[in-house]
Short mmCIF file of the C-alpha atoms (twelve columns), coordinates in Angstrom:
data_MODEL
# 
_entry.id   MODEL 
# 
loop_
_atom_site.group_PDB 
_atom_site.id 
_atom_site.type_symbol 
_atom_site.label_atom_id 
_atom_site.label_alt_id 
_atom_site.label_comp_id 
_atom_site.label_asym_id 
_atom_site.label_seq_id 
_atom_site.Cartn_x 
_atom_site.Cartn_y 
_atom_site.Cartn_z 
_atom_site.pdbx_PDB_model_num 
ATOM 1   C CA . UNK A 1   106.435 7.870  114.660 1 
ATOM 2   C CA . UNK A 2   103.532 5.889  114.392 1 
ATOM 3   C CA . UNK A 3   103.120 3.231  111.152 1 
ATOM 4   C CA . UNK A 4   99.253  4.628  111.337 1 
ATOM 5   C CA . UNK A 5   99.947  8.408  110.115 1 
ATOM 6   C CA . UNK A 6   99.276  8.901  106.719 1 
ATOM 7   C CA . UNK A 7   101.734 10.406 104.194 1 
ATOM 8   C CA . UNK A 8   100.903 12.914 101.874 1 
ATOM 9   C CA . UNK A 9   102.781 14.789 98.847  1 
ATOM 10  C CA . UNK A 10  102.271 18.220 98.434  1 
ATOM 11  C CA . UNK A 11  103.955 20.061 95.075  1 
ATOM 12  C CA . UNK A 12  105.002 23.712 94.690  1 
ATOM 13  C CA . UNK A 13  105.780 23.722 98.458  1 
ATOM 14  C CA . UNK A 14  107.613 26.261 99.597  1 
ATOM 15  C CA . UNK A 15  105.121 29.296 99.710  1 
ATOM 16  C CA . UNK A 16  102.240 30.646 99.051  1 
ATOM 17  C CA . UNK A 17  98.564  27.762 98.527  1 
ATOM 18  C CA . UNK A 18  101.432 24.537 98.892  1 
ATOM 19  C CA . UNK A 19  102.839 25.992 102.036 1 
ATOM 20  C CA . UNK A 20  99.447  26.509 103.850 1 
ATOM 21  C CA . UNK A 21  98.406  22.995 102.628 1 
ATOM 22  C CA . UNK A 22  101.964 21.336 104.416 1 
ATOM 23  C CA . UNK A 23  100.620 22.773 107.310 1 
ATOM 24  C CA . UNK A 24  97.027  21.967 107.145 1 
ATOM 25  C CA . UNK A 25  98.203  18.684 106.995 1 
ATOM 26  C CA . UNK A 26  100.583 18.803 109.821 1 
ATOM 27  C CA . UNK A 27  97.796  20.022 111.787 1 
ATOM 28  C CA . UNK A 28  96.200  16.519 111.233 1 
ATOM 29  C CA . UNK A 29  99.547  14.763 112.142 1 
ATOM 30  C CA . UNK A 30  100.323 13.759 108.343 1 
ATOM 31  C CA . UNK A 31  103.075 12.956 107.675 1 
ATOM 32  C CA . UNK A 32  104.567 15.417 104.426 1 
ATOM 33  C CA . UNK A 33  106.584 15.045 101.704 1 
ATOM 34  C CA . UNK A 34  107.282 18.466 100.433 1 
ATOM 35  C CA . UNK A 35  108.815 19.684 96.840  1 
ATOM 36  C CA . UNK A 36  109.358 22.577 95.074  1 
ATOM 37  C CA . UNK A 37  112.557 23.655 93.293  1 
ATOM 38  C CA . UNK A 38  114.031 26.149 96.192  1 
ATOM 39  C CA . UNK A 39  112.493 24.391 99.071  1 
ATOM 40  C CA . UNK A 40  115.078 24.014 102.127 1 
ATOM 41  C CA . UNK A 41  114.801 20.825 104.917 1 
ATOM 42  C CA . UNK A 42  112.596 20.942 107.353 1 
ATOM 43  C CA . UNK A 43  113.711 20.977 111.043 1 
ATOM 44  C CA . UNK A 44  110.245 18.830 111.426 1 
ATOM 45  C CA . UNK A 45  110.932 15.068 111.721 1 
ATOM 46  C CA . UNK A 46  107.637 14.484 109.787 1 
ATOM 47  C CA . UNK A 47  108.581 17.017 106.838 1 
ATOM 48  C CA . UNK A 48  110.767 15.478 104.039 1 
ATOM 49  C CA . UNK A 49  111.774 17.973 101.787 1 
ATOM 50  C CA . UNK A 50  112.966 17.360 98.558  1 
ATOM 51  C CA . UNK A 51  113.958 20.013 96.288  1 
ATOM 52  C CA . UNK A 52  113.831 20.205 92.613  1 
ATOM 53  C CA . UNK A 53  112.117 20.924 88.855  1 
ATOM 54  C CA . UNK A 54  108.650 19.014 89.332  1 
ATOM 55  C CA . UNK A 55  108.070 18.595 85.444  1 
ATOM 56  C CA . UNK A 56  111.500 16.612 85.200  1 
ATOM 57  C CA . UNK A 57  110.750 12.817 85.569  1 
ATOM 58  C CA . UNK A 58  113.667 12.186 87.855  1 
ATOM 59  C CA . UNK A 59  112.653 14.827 90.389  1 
ATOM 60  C CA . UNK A 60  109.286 12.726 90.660  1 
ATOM 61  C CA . UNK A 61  111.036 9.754  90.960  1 
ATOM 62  C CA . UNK A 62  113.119 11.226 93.468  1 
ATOM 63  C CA . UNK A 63  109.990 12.680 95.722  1 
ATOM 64  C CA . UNK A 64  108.170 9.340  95.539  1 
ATOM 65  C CA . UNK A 65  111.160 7.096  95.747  1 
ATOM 66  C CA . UNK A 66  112.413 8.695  98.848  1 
ATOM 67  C CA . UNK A 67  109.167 9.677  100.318 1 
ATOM 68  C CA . UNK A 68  108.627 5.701  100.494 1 
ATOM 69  C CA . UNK A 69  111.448 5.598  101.670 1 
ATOM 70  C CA . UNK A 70  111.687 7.912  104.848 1 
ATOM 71  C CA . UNK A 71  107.940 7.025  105.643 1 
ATOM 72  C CA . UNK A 72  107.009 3.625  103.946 1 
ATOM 73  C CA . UNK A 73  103.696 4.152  101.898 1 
ATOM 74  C CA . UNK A 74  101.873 7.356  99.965  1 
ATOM 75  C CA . UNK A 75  98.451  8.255  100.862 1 
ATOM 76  C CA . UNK A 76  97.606  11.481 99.109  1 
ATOM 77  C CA . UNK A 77  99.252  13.689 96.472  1 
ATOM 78  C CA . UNK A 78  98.750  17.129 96.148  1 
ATOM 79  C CA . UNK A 79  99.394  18.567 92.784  1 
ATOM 80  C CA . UNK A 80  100.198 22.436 93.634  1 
ATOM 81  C CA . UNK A 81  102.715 23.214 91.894  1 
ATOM 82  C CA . UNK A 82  101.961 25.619 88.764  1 
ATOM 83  C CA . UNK A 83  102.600 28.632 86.695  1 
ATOM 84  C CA . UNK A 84  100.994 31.522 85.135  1 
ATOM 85  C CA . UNK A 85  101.912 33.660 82.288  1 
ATOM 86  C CA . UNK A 86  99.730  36.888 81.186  1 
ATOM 87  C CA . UNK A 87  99.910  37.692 78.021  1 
ATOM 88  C CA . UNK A 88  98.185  38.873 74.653  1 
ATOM 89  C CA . UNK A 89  97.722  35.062 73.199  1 
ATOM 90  C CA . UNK A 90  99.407  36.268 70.159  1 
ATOM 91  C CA . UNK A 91  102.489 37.363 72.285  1 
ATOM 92  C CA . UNK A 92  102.807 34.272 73.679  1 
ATOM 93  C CA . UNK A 93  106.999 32.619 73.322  1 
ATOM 94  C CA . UNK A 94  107.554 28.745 72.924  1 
ATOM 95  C CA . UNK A 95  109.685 29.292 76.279  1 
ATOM 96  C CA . UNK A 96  106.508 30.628 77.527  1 
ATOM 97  C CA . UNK A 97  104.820 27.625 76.159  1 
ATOM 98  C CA . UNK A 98  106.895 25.343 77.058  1 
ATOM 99  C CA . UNK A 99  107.774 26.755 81.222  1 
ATOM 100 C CA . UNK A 100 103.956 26.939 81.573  1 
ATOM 101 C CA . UNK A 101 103.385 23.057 79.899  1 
ATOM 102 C CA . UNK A 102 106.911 21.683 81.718  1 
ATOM 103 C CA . UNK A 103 104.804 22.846 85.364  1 
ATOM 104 C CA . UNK A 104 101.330 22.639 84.691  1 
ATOM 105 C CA . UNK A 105 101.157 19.602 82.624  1 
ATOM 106 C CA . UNK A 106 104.526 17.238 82.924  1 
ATOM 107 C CA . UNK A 107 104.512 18.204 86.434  1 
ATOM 108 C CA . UNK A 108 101.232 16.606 86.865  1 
ATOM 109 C CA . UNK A 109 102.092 13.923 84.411  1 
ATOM 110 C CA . UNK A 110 105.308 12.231 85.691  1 
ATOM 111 C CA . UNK A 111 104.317 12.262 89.592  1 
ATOM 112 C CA . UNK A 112 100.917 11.483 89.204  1 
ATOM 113 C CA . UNK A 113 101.690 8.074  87.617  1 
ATOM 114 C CA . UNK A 114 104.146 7.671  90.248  1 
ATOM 115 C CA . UNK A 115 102.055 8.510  92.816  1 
ATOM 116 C CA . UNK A 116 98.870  6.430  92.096  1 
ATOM 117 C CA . UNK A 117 101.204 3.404  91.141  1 
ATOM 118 C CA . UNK A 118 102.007 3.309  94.834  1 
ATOM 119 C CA . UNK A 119 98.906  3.852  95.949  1 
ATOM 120 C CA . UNK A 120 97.276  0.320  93.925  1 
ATOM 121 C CA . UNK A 121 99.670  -1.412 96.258  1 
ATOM 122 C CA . UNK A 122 97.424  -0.652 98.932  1 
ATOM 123 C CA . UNK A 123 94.392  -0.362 97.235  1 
ATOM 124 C CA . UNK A 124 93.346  3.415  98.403  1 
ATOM 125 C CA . UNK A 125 94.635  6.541  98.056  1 
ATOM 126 C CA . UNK A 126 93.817  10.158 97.084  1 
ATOM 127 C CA . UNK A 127 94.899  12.442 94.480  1 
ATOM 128 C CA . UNK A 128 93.860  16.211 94.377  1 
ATOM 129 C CA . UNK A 129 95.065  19.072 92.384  1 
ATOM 130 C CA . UNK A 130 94.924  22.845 92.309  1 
ATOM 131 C CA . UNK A 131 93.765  24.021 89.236  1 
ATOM 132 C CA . UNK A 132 91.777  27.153 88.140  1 
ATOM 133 C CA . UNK A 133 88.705  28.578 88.311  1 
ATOM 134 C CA . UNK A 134 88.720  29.053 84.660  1 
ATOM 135 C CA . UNK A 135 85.157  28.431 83.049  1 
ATOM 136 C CA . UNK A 136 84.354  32.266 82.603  1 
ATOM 137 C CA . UNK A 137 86.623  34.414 80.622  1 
ATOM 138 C CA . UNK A 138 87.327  37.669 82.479  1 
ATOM 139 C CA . UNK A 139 87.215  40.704 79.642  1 
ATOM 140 C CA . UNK A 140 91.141  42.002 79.584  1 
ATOM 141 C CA . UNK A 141 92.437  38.856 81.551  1 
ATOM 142 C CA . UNK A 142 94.904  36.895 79.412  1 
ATOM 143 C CA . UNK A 143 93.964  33.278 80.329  1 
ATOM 144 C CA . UNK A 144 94.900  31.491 77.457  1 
ATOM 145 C CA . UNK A 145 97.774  28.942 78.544  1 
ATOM 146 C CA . UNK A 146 96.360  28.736 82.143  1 
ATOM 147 C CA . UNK A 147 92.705  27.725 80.591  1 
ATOM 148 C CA . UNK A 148 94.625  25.469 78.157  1 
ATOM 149 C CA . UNK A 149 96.533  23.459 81.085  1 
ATOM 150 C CA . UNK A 150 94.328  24.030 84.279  1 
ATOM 151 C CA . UNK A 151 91.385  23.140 81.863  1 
ATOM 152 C CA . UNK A 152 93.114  19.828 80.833  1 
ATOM 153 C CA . UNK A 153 93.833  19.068 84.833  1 
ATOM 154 C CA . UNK A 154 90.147  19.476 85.366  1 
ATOM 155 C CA . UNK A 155 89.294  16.871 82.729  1 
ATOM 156 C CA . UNK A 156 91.928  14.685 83.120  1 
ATOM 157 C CA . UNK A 157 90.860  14.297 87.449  1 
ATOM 158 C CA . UNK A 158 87.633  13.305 85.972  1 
ATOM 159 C CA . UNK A 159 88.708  10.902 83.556  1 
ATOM 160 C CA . UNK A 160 91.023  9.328  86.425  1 
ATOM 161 C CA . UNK A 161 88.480  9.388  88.896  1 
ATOM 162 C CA . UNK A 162 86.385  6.844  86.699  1 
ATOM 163 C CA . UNK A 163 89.400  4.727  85.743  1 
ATOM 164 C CA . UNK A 164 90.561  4.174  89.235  1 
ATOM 165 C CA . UNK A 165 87.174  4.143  91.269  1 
ATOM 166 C CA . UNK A 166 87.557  0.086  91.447  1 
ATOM 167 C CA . UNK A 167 90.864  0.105  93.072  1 
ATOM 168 C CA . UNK A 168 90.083  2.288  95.786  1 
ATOM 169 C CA . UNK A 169 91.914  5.364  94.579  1 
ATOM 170 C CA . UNK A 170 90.286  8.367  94.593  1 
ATOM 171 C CA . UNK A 171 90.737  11.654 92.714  1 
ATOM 172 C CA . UNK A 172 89.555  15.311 92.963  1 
ATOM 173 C CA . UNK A 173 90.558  19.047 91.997  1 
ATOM 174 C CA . UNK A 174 90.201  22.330 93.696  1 
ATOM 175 C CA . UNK A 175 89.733  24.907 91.741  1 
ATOM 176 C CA . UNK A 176 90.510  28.217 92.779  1 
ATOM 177 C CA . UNK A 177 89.844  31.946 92.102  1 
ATOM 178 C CA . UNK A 178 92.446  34.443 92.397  1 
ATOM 179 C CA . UNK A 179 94.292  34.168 95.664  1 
ATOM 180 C CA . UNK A 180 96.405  36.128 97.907  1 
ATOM 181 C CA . UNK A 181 99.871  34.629 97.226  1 
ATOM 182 C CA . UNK A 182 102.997 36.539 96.712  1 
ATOM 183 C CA . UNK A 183 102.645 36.281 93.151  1 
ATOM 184 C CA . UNK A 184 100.140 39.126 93.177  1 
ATOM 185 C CA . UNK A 185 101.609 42.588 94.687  1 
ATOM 186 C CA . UNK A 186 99.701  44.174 97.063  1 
ATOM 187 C CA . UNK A 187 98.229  47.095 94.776  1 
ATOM 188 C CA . UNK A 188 96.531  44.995 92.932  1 
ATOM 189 C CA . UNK A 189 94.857  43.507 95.656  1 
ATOM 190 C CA . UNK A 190 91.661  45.676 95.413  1 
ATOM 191 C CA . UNK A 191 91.370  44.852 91.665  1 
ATOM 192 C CA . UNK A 192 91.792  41.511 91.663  1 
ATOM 193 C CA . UNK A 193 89.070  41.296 94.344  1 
ATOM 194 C CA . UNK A 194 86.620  42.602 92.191  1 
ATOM 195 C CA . UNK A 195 86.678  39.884 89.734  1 
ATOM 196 C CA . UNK A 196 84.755  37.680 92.407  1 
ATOM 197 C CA . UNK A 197 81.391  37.937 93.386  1 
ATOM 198 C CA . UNK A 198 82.120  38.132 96.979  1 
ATOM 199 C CA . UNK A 199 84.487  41.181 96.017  1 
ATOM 200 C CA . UNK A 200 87.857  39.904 97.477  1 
ATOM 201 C CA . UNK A 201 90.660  37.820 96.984  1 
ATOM 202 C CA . UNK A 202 90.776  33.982 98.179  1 
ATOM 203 C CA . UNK A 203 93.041  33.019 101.206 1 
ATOM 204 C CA . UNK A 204 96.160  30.877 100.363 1 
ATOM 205 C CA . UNK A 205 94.331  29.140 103.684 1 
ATOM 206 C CA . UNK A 206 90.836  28.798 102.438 1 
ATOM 207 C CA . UNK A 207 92.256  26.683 99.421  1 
ATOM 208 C CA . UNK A 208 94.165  24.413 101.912 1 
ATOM 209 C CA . UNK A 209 91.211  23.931 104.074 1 
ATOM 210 C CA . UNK A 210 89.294  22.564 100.501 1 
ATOM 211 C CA . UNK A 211 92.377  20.173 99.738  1 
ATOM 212 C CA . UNK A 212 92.081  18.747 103.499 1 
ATOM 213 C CA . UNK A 213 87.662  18.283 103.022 1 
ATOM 214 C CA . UNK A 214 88.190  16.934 100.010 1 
ATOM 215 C CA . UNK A 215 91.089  14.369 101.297 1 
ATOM 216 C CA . UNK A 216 88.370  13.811 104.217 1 
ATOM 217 C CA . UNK A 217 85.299  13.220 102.008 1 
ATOM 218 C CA . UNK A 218 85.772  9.427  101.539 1 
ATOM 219 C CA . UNK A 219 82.434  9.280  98.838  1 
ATOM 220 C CA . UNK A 220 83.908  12.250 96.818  1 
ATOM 221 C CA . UNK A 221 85.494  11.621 93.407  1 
ATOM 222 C CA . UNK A 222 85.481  13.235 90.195  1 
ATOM 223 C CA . UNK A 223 84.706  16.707 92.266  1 
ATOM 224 C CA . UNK A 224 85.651  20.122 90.671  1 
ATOM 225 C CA . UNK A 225 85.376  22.292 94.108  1 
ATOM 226 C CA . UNK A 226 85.644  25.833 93.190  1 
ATOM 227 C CA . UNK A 227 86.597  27.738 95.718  1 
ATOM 228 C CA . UNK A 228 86.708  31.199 93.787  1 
ATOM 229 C CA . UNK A 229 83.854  33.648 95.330  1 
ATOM 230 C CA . UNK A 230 80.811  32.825 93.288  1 
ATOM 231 C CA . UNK A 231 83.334  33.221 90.228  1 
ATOM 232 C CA . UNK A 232 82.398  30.615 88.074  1 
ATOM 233 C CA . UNK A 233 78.911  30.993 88.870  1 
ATOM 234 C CA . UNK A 234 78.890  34.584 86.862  1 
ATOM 235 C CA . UNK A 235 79.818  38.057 87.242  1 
# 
């Protein structure tokens, strides 16, 4: 293996946006650290899989820790990894509270410090994170806790973009409408489509393929890329 391959993190893993981004990035011979909590090992030298609850501190620890490890240095982290829970606002449960902030929010929190601490050491790196394309309410959509958490990502990448411009690190979001994952049954395929102006669902791939530009686009920072068919544009 060469020392010249870069490493990346990807979260949430194992299916769905996180597995099309491992392999858009084993296309262009990264080398992958991959987490979720039921991923399994890889049979690919260049895939390190570790498995476990991404808004628990020690599996971040773990994931960086042994991602430096197996391949000596992080280049990019992908934050993925994320939940979403529909309901009336007013039916909302502290357990669904607290799953959705434990994910969306810790999960960013713990391995993004991690991540970019390793990164000063070499004074570059990239952080990008799938969030939500969730500027425009959708009448009858309950967005509530996903606006609340994938709203904060979006801030917070720009706040971090400014604070570690100097050092070379560089950070970015993608923010998604609603994709074909297997989170959303087929019959509601057609429905779902027709919240987007182009009148279908995103591609788990066409969300990958704006994680890998962005990772490419060395004089992008601070970037909300909405890749969400016209859907934050207006309906």
């Amino acid at each position: 293996m060469s020392a010249s391959q870069r490493v990346v993190v990807v979260t949430g893993a194992s299916q769905g946006i996180g597995d099309e981004i491992v392999k858009a990035f084993r296309k262009l011979d990264y080398r992958v650290v991959a987490t979720s909590r039921t991923i399994k090992p890889s049979d690919d030298p260049n895939i390190l899989a570790v498995a476990g609850d991404i808004g628990d501190p020690a599996t971040a620890q773990r994931v960086i820790c042994e991602g430096v490890a197996r391949f000596g240095r992080i280049d990019t982290l992908v934050n993925n990894a994320g939940i979403y829970i529909g309901k009336p606002f007013t039916e909302y449960t502290i357990e669904d509270y607290n799953a959705v902030m434990n994910v969306n929010m810790a999960g960013f929190y713990h391995i993004t410090k991690l991540a970019i601490a390793e990164m000063e050491k070499h004074a570059s790196g990239h952080v990008v994170t799938v969030t939500a394309s969730i500027e425009n309410g959708i009448s009858g959509a309950h967005m509530a806790l996903a606006a609340m958490t994938k709203g904060g990502l979006n801030a917070v990448t720009r706040a971090l973009a400014i604070e570690y411009a100097q050092q070379g690190i560089r950070v970015n979001a993608v923010a998604p409408g609603v994709t074909k994952t297997p989170m959303h049954p087929v019959e509601y395929h057609e429905m779902l489509g027709s919240f987007h102006p182009l009148g279908r669902m995103g591609e788990a791939s066409e969300v990958a393929n704006a994680v890998v530009f962005l990772d490419s686009a060395e004089f992008i920072t601070g970037e909300i890329l909405h890749v969400d068919g016209g859907q934050s544009a207006g309906r």
